[in-house]
C-alpha positions in Angstrom: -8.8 13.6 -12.2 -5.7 12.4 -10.1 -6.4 15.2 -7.7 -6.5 18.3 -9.5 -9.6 20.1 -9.8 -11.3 19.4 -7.0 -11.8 21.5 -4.1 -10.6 20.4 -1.0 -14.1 20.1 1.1 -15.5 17.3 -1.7 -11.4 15.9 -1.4 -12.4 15.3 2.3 -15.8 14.1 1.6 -14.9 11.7 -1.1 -12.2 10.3 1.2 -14.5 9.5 3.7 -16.9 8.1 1.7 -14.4 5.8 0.0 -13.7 5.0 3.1 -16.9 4.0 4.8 -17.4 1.9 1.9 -14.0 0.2 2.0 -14.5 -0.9 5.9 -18.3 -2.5 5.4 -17.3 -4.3 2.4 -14.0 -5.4 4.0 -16.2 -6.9 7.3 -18.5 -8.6 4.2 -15.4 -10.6 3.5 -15.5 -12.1 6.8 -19.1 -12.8 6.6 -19.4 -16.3 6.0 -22.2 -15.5 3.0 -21.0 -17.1 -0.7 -20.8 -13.8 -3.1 -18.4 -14.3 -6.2 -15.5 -12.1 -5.9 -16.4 -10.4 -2.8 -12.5 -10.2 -1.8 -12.1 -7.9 -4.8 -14.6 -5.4 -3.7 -12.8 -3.6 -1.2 -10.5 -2.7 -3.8 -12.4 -1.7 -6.7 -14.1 0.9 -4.4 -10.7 2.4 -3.7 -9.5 2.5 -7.5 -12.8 4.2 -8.5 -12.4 6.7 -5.6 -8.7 7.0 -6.5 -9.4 8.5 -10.0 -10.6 12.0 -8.6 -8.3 11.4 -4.9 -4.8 9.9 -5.8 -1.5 10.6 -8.0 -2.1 8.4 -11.2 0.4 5.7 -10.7 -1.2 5.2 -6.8 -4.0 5.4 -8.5 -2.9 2.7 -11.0 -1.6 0.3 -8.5 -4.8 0.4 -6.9 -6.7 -0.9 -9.8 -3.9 -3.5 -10.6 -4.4 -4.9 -6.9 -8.0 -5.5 -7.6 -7.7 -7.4 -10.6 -5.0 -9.2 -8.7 -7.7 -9.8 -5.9 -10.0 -11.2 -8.8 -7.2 -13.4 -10.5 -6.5 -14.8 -6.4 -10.2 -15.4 -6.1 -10.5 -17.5 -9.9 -7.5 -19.6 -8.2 -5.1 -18.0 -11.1 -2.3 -17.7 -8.8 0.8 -16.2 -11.1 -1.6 -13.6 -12.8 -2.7 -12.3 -9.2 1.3 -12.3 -8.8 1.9 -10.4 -11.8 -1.4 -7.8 -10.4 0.7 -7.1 -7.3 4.1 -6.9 -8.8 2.5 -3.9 -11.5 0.7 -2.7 -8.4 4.2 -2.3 -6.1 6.0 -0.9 -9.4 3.7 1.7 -9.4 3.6 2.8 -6.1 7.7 2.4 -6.3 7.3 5.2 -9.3 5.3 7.1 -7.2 7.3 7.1 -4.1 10.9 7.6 -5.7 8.9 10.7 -7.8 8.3 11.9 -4.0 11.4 11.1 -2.2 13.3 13.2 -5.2 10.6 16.3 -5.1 11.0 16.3 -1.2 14.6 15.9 -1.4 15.4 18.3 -4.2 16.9 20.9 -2.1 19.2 18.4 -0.6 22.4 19.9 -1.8 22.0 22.7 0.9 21.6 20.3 3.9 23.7 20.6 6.7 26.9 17.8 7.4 25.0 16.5 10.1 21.8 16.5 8.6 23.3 14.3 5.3 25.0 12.2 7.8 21.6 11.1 9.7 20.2 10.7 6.4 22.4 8.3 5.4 22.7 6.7 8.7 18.9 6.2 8.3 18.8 4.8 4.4 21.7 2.4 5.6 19.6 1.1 8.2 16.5 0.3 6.5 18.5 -1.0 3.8 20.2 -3.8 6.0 16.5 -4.3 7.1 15.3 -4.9 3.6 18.0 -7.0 3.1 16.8 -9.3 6.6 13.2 -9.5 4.5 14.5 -10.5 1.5 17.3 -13.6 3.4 14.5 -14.5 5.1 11.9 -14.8 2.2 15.2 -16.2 0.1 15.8 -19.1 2.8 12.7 -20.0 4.4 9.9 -19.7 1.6 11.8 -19.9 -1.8 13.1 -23.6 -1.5 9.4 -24.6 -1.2 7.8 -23.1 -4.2 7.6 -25.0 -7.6 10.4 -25.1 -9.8 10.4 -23.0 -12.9 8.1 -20.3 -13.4 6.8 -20.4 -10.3 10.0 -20.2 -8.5 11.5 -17.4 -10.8 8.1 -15.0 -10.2 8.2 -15.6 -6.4 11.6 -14.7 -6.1 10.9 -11.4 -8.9 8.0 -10.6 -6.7 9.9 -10.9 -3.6 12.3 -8.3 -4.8 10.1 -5.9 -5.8 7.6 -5.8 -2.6 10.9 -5.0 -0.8 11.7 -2.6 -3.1 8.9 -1.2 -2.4 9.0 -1.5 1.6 12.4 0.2 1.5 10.7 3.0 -0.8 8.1 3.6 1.3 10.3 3.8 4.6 12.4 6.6 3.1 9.4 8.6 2.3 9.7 9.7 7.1 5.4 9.7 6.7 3.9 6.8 9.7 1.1 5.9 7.4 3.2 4.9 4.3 5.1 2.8 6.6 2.7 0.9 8.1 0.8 0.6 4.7 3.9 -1.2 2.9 4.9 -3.0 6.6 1.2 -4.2 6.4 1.0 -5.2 3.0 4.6 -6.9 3.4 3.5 -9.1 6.4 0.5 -10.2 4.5 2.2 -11.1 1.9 4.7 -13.2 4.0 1.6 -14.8 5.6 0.6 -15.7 2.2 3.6 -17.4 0.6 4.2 -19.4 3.9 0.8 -20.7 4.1 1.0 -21.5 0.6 4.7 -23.1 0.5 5.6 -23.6 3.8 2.9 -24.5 5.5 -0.5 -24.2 6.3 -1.5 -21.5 8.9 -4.0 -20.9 11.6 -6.1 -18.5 10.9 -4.8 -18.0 7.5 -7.3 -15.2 6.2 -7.1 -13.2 9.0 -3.5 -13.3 9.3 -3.5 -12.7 5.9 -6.5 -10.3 4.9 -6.8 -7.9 8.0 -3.1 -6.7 7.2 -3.8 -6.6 3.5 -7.0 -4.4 3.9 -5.1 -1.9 6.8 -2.1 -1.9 4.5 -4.1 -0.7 1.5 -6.7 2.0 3.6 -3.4 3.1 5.1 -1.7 4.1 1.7 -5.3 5.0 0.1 -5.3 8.3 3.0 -1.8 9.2 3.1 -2.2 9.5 -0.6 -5.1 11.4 -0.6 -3.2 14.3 0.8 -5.7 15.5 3.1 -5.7 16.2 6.8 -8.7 17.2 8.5 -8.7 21.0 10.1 -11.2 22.0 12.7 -11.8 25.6 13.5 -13.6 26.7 16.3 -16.9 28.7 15.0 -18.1 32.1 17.0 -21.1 30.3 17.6 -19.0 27.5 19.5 -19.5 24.6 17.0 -17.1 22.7 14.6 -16.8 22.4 10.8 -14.1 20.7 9.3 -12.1 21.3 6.1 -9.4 19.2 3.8 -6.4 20.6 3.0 -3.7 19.7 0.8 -0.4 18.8 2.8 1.9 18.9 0.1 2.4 18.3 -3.6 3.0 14.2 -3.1 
């Protein structure tokens, strides 16, 4: 489970079926047809998968997003908050676990190299602090006072948390996943406190289904190699890219 013992060729193949699966129930969504819960299936289909594909606490925040997609779709609005907090905790575990197993030779960096580095964490955290003024200023003062406030502004902290996280991690497809998931997010609270939105669920849902695929495959750790056969065809086989 969580990756190990599995060969890489049923890797790839579980991957893309997990996948496949993931994209038609994600276009279901949008299918104006009345199916309890259907916003949650996308989801569940990536936890299941995740249990042979993923490092356990991606793994975990998968299944914590889709009973936060089932608490959103029963209208219980702080425990789908409280889902998707767990769920960014999880992939914060998971990403700092990987930024210090990545980084654990660091102390044999060149100057320059450290100096870049820090350049770089500087400047994505300045960014992250931009997200979080803005979310602070703009969509905070028109939540609910009490509970409601003190989670949104917990949960605010955390998903950025999590964006600077993922941004330090140098992979494109952890990036967009968390920029993705972010912007949804955003989309979310304003409809909700600020104001109503045009095109709400697809502003909101699109992003949140990319974000979500996006982390799903980079977490996978597979790439897909294609060797030329004598007989001038193609096969094509998964192979690990690292250890996180």
């Amino acid at each position: 489970m969580f990756g190990s013992d599995i060969t890489e060729e049923k890797k790839v193949r579980l991957a893309s079926a997990a996948t496949a699966v993931f994209m038609l129930l994600s276009l279901l969504y949008f299918i104006p047809v009345d199916i309890p819960y259907k916003i949650s299936f996308p989801l569940w289909i990536l936890a299941g998968f995740s249990l042979w594909l993923l490092p356990w606490p991606v793994s975990f925040a998968m299944f914590a997003s889709a009973v936060g997609d089932l608490a959103g779709a029963s209208g219980n609005f702080m425990v789908q908050m409280e889902c998707f907090a767990a769920a960014h905790l999880f992939m914060i575990i998971f990403f700092v676990r990987r930024f210090i197993w990545r980084n654990r030779n660091a102390a044999v960096q060149g100057k320059a190299r450290k100096s870049r580095h820090l350049a770089y964490t500087i400047l994505l955290a300045l960014l992250i602090l931009v997200v979080v003024a803005f979310s602070m200023a703009e969509i905070i003062p028109g939540t609910p006072s009490g509970a409601v406030r003190s989670g949104v502004i917990f949960y605010a902290l955390v998903i950025s948390m999590m964006l600077f996280m993922a941004l330090l991690q140098r992979s494109r497809l952890y990036a967009a996943g968390a920029c993705l998931f972010v912007f949804s997010d955003l989309m979310l609270a304003w409809n909700r406190f600020v104001e109503p939105l045009e095109y709400e669920m697809y502003l909101v849902m699109v992003p949140y289904y990319l974000g979500q695929i996006c982390l799903f495959l980079r977490a996978s750790r597979l790439r897909l190699v294609y060797d030329k056969l004598k007989s001038g065809g193609k096969r094509f086989t998964g192979k690990i890219m690292e250890e996180y």
